[in-house]
C-alpha positions as CSV (number, residue, x, y, z in Angstrom):
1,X,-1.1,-13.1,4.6
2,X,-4.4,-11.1,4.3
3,X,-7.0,-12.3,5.4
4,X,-8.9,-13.0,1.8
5,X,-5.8,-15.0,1.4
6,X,-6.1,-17.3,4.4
7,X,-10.4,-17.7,3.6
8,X,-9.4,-18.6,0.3
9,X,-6.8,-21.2,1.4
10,X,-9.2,-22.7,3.4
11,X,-12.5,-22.6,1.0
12,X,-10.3,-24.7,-2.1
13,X,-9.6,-27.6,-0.1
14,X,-13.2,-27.9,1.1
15,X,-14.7,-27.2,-2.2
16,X,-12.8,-30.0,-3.6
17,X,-14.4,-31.9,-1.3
18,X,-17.7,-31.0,-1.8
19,X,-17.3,-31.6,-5.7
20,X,-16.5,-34.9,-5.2
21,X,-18.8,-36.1,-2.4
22,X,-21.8,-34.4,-4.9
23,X,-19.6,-36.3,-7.9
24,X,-20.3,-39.6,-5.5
25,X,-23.9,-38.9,-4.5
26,X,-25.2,-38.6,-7.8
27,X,-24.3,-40.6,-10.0
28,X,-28.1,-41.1,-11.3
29,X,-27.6,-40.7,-15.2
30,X,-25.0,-43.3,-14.7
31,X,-26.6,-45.7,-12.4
32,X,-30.6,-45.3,-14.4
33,X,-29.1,-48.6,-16.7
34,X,-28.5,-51.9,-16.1
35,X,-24.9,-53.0,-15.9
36,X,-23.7,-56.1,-16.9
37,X,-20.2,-58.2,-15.7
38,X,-19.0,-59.7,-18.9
39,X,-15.9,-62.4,-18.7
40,X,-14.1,-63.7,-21.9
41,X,-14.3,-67.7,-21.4
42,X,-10.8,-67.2,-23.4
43,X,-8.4,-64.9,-21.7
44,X,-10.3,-64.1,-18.4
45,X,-11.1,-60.8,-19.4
46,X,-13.8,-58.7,-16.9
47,X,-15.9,-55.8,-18.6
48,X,-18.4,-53.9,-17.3
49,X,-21.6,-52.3,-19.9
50,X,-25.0,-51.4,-20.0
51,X,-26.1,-52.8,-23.1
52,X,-25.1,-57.1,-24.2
53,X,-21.9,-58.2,-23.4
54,X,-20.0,-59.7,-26.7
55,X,-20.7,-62.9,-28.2
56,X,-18.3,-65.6,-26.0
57,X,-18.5,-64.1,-23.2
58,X,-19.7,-64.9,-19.6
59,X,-22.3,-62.1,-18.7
60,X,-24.0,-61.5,-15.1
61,X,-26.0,-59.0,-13.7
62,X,-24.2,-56.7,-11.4
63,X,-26.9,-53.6,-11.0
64,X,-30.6,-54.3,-12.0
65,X,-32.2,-51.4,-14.0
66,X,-34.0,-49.4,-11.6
67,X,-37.1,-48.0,-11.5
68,X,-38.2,-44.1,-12.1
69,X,-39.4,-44.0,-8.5
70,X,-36.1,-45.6,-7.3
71,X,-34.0,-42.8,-9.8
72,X,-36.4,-40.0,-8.3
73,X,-35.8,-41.1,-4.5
74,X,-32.1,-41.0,-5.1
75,X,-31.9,-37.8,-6.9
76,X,-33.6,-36.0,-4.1
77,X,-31.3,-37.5,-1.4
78,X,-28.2,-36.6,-3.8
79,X,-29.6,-33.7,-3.7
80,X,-30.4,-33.1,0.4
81,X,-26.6,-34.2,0.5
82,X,-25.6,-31.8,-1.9
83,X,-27.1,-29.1,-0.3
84,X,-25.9,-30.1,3.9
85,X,-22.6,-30.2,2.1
86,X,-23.2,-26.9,0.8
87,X,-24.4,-25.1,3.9
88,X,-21.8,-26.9,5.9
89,X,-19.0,-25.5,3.5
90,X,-21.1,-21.7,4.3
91,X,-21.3,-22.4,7.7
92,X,-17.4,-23.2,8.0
93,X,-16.0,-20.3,5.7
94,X,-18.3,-17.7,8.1
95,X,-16.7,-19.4,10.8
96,X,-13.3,-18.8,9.7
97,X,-13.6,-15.5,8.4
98,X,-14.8,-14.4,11.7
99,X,-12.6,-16.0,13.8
100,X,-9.3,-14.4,11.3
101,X,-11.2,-11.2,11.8
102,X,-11.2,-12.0,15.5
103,X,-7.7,-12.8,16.0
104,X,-6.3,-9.3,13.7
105,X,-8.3,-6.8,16.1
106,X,-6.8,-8.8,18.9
107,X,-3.2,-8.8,17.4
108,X,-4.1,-4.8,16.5
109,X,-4.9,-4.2,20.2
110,X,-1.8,-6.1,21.4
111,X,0.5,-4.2,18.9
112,X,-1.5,-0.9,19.8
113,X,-0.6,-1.3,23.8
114,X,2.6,-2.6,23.5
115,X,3.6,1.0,21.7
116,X,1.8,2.4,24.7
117,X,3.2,1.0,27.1
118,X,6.9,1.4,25.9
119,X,6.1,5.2,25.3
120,X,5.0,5.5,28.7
121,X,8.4,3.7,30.0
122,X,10.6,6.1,28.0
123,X,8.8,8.6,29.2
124,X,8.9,7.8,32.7
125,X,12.4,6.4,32.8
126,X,15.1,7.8,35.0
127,X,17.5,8.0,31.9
128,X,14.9,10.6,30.4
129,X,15.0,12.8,34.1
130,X,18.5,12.8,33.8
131,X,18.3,14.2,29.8
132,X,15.8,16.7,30.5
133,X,17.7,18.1,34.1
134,X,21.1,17.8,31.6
135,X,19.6,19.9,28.6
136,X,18.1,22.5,31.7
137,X,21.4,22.5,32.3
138,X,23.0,23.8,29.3
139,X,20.4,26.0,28.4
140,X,20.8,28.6,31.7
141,X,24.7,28.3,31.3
142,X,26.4,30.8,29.5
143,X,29.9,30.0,28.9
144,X,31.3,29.5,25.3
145,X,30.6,31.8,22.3
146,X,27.1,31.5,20.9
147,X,28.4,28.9,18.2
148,X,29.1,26.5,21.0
149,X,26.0,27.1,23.0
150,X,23.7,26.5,20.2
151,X,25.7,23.0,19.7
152,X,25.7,22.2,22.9
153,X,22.1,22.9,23.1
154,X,21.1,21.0,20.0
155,X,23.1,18.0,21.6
156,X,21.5,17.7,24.7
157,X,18.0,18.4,23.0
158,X,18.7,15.0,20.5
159,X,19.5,13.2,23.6
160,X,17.2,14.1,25.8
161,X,14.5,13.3,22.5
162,X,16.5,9.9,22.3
163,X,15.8,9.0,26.0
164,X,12.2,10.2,26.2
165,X,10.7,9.1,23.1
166,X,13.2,5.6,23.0
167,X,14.2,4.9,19.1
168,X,10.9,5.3,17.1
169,X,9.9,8.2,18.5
170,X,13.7,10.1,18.1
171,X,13.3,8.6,14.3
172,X,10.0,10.3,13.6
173,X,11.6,13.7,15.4
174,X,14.7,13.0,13.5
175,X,12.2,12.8,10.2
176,X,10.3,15.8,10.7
177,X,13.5,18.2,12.0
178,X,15.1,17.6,8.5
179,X,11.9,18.1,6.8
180,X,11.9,22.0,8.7
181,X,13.4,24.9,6.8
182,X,16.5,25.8,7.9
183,X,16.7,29.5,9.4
184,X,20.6,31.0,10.1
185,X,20.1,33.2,12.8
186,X,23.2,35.6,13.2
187,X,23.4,36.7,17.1
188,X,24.2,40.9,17.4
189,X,27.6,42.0,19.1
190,X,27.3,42.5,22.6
191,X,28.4,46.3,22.6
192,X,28.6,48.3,19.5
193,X,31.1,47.9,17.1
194,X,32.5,52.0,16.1
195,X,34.8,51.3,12.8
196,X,38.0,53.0,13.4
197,X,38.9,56.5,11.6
198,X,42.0,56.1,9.2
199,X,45.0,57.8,10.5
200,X,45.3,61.7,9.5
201,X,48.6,63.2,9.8
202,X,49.1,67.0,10.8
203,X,50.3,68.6,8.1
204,X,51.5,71.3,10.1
205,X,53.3,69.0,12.1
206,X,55.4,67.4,8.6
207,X,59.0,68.7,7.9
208,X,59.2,70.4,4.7
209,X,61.7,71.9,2.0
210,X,62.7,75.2,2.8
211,X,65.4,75.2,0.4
212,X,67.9,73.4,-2.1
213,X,71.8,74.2,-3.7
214,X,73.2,72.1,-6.3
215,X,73.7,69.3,-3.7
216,X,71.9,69.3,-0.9
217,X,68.4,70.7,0.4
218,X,67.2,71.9,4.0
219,X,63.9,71.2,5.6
220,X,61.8,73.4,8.2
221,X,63.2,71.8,11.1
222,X,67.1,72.5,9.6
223,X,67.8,69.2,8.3
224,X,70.0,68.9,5.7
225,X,69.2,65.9,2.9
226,X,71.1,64.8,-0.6
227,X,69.3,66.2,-3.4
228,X,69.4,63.2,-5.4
229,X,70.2,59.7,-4.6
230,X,69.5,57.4,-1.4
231,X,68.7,59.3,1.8
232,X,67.2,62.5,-0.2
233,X,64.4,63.8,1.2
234,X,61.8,62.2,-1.9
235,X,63.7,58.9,-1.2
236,X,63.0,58.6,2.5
């Protein structure tokens, strides 16, 4: 609840009251006539007027006309009443507004060293020693291919933000690592990589057809093949 809220729950009530205490104060249009107590000799009837009570009727006077003097001295204490009950209403709602304002810089301040504090625990805490000595850790060993390292190392960094900065803080990390760009870095060979020549055959070193008959041919190394047909020398 702000704090307009809470002034203006507290003003209403009070302005009700001050409405009606100033409704009760001055009643001086009301009271300037004579009233009358008229009873019906009849039924029993009471009435109340300012002017004759009806014919058969039993009147008496219940408030005398008053003077202008008397109607002047009560309008000016309605109206001193009026006006306490007005600066009292002031005086309250300041009151109130400064003691709401009051009690939300106080709450602020609590709030404010309470995050302080718990930082400063997290911080000093021997679970975030043991995260930060852990992610040391992984970072001077070498073992693993460089895919591993890097996961190992962005494990140990999450935890050791989880222990350091307790849960907000790793949220707001969390928040502002996705919002970074993303950057693929490919890690080199560790020696260089020669591709490997395709494999060239001597042809000095290849048998070859000296000579055919109708059947048979001979290569340079005297080896005698079908002409046609499986095992020929085209068919090997």
């Amino acid at each position: 609840m702000t704090h307009a809220h809470k002034f203006h729950k507290f003003l209403v009530p009070l302005a009700s009251v001050f409405w009606v205490a100033l409704g009760v104060l001055s009643p001086f249009e009301a009271a300037s006539a004579q009233v009358l107590r008229c009873t019906d000799a009849r039924t029993g009837k009471v009435t109340y007027t300012d002017s004759a009570c009806d014919s058969g009727t039993q009147s008496r006077e219940v408030q005398p006309r008053k003077s202008p003097e008397e109607l002047a001295q009560e309008r000016a204490q309605g109206e001193e009443a009026a006006q306490r009950m007005r600066e009292r209403l002031a005086a309250e709602a300041a009151a109130t507004q400064q003691r709401e304002a009051q009690q939300a810089r106080e709450e602020r301040e609590a709030r404010r060293a309470q995050r302080g504090t718990s930082a400063a625990d997290y911080a000093n805490s021997a679970a975030c020693a043991n995260a930060r000595r852990a992610l040391d850790a992984v970072a001077a060993s070498v073992a693993g291919s460089a895919e591993d390292q890097s996961a190992r190392l962005d494990t140990a960094q999450r935890q050791m933000e989880l222990s350091c900065l307790g849960p907000e803080g790793y949220a707001r990390a969390e928040a502002a690592r996705a919002n970074r760009p993303q950057v693929v870095v490919v890690q080199p060979p560790a020696w260089p990589v020669h591709p490997r020549p395709p494999h060239q055959p001597n042809r000095a070193d290849r048998p070859y057809i000296k000579g055919c008959t109708s059947f048979t041919c001979t290569d340079s190394n005297g080896k005698r093949y079908p002409r046609t047909g499986p095992g020929s020398f085209d068919g090997r």
